[in-house]
C-alpha positions as CSV (number, residue, x, y, z in Angstrom):
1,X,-14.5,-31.1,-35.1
2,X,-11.9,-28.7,-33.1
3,X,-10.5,-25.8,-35.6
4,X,-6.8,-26.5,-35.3
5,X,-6.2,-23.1,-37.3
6,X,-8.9,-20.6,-35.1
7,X,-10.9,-18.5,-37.3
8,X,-10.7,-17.7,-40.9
9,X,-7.6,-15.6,-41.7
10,X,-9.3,-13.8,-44.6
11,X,-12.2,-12.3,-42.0
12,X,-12.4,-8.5,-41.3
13,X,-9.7,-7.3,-38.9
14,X,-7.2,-10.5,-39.0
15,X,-4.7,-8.0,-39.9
16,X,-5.3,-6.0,-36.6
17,X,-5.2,-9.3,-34.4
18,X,-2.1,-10.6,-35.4
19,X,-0.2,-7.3,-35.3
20,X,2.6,-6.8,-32.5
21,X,1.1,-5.1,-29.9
22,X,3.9,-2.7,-28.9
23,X,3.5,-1.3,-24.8
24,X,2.8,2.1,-24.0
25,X,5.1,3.7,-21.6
26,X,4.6,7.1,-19.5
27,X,8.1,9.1,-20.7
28,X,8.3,9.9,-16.3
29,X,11.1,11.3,-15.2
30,X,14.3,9.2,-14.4
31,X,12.7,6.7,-16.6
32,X,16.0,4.2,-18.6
33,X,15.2,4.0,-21.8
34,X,17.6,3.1,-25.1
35,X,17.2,4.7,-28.3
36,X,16.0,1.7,-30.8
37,X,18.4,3.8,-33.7
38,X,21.6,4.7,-32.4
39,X,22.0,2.8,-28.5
40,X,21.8,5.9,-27.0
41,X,20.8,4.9,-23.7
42,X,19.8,7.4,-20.8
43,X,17.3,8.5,-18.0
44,X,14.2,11.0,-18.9
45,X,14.6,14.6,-17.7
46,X,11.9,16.3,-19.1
47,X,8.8,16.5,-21.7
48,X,7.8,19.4,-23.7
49,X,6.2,20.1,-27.1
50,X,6.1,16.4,-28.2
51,X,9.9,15.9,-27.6
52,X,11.6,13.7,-24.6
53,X,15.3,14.9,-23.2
54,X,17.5,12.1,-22.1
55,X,20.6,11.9,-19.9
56,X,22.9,9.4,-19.9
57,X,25.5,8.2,-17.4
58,X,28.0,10.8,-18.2
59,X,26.1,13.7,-18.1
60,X,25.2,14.1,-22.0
61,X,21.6,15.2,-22.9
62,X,20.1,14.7,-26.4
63,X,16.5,15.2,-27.8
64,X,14.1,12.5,-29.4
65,X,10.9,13.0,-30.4
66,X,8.1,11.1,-28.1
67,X,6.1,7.9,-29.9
68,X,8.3,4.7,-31.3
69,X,11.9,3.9,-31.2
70,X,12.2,3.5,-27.9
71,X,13.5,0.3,-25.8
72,X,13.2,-0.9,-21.9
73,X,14.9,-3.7,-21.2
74,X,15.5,-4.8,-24.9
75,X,11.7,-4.8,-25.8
76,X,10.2,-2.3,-27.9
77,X,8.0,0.4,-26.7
78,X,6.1,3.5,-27.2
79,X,6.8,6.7,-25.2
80,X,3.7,8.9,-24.9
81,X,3.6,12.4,-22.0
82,X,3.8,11.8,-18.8
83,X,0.1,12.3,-18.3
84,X,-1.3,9.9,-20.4
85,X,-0.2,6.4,-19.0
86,X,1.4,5.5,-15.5
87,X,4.8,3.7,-15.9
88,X,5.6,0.6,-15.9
89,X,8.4,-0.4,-13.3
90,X,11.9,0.5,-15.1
91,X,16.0,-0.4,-14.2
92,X,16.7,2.1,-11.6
93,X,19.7,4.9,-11.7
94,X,22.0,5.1,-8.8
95,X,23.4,8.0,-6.9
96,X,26.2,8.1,-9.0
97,X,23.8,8.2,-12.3
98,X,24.7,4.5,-13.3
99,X,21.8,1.9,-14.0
100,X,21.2,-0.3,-11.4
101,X,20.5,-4.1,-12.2
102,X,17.5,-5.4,-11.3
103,X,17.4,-7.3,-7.9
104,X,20.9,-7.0,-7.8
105,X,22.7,-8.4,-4.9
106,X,26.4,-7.2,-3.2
107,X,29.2,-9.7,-4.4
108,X,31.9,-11.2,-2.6
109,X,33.9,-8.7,-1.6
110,X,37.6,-8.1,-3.3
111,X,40.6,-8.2,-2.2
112,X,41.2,-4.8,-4.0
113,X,40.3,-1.7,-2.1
114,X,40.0,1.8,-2.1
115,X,41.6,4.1,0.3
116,X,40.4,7.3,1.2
117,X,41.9,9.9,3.8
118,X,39.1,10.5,6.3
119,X,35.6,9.1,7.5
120,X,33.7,12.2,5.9
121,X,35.6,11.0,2.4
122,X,34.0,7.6,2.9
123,X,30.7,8.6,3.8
124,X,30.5,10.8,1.0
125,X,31.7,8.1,-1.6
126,X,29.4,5.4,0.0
127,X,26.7,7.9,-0.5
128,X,26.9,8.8,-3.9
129,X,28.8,5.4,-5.4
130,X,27.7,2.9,-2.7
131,X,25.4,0.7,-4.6
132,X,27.9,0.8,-7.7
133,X,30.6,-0.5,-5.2
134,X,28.1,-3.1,-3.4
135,X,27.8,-4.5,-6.9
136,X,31.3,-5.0,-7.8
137,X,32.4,-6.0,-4.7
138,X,35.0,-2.7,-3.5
139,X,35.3,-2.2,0.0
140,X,36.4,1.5,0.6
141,X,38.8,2.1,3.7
142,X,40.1,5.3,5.5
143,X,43.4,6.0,6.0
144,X,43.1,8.7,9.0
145,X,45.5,10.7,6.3
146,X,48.0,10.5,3.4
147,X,50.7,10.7,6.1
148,X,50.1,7.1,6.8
149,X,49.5,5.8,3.1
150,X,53.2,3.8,3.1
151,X,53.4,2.2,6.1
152,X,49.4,0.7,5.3
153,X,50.9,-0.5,1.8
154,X,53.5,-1.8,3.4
155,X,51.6,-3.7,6.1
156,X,49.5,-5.0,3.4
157,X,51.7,-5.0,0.2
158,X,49.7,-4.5,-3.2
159,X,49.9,-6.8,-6.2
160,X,47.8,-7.4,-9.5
161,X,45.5,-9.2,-7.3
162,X,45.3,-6.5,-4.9
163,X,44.9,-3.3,-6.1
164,X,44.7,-0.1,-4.3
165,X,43.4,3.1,-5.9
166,X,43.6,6.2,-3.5
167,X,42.0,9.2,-3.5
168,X,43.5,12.0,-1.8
169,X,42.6,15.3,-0.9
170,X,44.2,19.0,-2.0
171,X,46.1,17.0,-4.8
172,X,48.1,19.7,-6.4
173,X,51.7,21.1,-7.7
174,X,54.0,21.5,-4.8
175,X,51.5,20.3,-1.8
176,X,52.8,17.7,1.1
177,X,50.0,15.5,-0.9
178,X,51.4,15.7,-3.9
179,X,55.1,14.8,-2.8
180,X,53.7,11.8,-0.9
181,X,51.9,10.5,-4.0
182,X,54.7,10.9,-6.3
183,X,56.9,8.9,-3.7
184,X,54.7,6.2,-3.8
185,X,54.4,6.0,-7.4
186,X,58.5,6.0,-7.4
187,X,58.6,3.0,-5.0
188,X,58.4,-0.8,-5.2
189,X,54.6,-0.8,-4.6
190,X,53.9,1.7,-7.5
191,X,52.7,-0.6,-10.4
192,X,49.3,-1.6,-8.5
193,X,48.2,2.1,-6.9
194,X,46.3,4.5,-8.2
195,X,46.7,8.0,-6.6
196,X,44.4,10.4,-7.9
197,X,42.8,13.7,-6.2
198,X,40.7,16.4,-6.3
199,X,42.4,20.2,-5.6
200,X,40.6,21.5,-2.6
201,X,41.4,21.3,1.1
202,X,38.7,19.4,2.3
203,X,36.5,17.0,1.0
204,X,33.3,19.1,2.5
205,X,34.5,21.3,-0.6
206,X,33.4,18.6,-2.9
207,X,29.7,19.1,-2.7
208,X,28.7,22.2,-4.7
209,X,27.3,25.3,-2.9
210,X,24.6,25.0,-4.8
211,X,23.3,21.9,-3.0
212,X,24.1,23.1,0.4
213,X,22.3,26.2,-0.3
214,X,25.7,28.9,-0.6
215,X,26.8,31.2,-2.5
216,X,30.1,29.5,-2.0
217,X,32.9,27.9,0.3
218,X,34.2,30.4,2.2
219,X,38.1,31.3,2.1
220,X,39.4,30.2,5.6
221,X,43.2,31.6,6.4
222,X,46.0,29.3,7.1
223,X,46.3,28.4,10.4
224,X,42.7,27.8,11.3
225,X,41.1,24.4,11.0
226,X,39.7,24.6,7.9
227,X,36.4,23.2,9.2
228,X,36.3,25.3,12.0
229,X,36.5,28.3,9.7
230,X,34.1,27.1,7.5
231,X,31.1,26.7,10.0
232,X,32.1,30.0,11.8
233,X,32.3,32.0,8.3
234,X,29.1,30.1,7.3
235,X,27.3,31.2,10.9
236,X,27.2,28.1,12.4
237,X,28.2,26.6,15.8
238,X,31.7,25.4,16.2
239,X,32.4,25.4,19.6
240,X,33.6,21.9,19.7
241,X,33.8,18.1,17.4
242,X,30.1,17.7,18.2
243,X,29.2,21.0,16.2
244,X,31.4,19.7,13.0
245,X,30.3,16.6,12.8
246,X,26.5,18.1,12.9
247,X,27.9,20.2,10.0
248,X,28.9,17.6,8.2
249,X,25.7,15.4,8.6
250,X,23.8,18.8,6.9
251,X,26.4,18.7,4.1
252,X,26.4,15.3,3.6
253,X,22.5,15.1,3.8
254,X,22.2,17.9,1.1
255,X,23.7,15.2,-1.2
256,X,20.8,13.4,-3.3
257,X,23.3,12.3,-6.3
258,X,26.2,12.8,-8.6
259,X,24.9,16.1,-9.6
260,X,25.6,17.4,-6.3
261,X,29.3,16.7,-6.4
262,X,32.4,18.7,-7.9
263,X,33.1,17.3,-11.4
264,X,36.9,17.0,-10.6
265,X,35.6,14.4,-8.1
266,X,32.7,12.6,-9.7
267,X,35.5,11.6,-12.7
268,X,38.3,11.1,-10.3
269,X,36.2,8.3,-7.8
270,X,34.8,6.7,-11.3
271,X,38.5,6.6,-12.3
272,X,39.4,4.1,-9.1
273,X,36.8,2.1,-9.1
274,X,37.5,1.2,-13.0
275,X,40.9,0.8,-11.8
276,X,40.4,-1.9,-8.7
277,X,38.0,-3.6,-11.1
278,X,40.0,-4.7,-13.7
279,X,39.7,-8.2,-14.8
């Protein structure tokens, strides 16, 4: 007659058999793991003497000792070193240090948008925010310059349907930008723009020197095309549009994520795209 219950409870090592068996999970960098305790959730950056440093989205590191507590994807695990165990696949961070979903797919896109004053300011967003903006659905546009920001709001008038956040270069006190913005914000399309900014020149200024491998942007005197100067204080070729945009290919390729960007940027483009996203 078939056992309907399996073997006899009460025999050596039932207990061992019908405990949870828990996965082991390689603590690898850029791992996504969730603190079981507290919902601390963030990306491995390093290992050492039994402890394992996370990041989260925003930049914020904290230590937790390696072994249980640890969640992927909701279910319990065990994070051992690095060298112990391979692991398994995990949710993936983006350029721009968010968690990607898995097998996510681009959505339909909005009729929100964001504007941006040149084609360097869009590669560089698409870059570092492009998946995040795939996945809700923003299309970013370039205006060819804040000059022209009225008459394209005009054209194509804003509502709380249509949304457009900006972001605008050399945003400060007393700059051409700055009067332009505030005229918008004054006028009848006002209530469903966002005009924010970061302070330098150019958006090449964004990307820290670190990542392209300078001590720093050089100062380049009014008057001179500010890219022009750049490349010629930096030593290399500007004899023409070809040279710059090579310049700007080695900027932008020096780019591998958020942590290659100007903080007054990263918090201003996160800024717009919570803005055109609002339910």
């Amino acid at each position: 007659m078939d056992d309907r219950y399996g073997t006899d409870v009460l025999a050596a090592g039932w207990r061992e058999r019908s405990a949870k068996q828990v996965p082991r999970v390689a603590a690898s960098v850029d791992l996504v793991v969730e603190v079981a305790d507290d919902g601390f959730c963030g990306a491995v950056v390093g290992v050492a003497a039994g402890l394992v440093e996370l990041e989260d989205r925003r930049g914020r590191r904290r230590l937790f000792p390696l072994g249980p507590g640890f969640l992927i994807d909701g279910r319990d695990v065990i994070l051992d070193p690095p060298e112990k165990r391979a692991a398994p696949a995990a949710p993936r961070r983006t350029a721009s240090g968010s968690f990607a979903a898995p097998d996510a797919r681009a959505r339909v896109a909005r009729a929100s948008r964001i504007l941006v004053e040149g084609r360097h300011d869009a590669e560089l967003v698409e870059k570092v925010w492009g998946d995040d903006l795939r996945a809700e659905g923003v299309v970013v546009e370039y205006l060819q310059g804040i000059d022209l920001l009225a008459e394209t709001l005009d054209a194509e008038p804003p509502s709380r349907e249509r949304r457009y956040g900006v972001l605008v270069d050399h945003l400060v006190a007393g700059s051409k930008e700055s009067r332009i913005s505030d005229a918008v914000a004054r006028g009848p399309h006002g209530a469903h723009v966002r005009i924010v900014g970061h302070p330098w020149v150019d958006v090449w200024q964004c990307v820290t020197p670190r990542a392209v491998g300078i001590p720093r942007w050089p100062d380049v005197p009014r008057g001179i095309d500010y890219k022009t100067g750049v490349c010629r204080a930096l030593g290399w070729p500007a004899r023409d549009q070809a040279d710059l945009a090579r310049a700007w290919q080695r900027i932008l390729a020096s780019v591998k994520s958020y942590r290659d960007l100007e903080p007054a940027l990263l918090g201003r483009v996160e800024e717009l795209i919570d803005f055109v996203t609002e339910p």
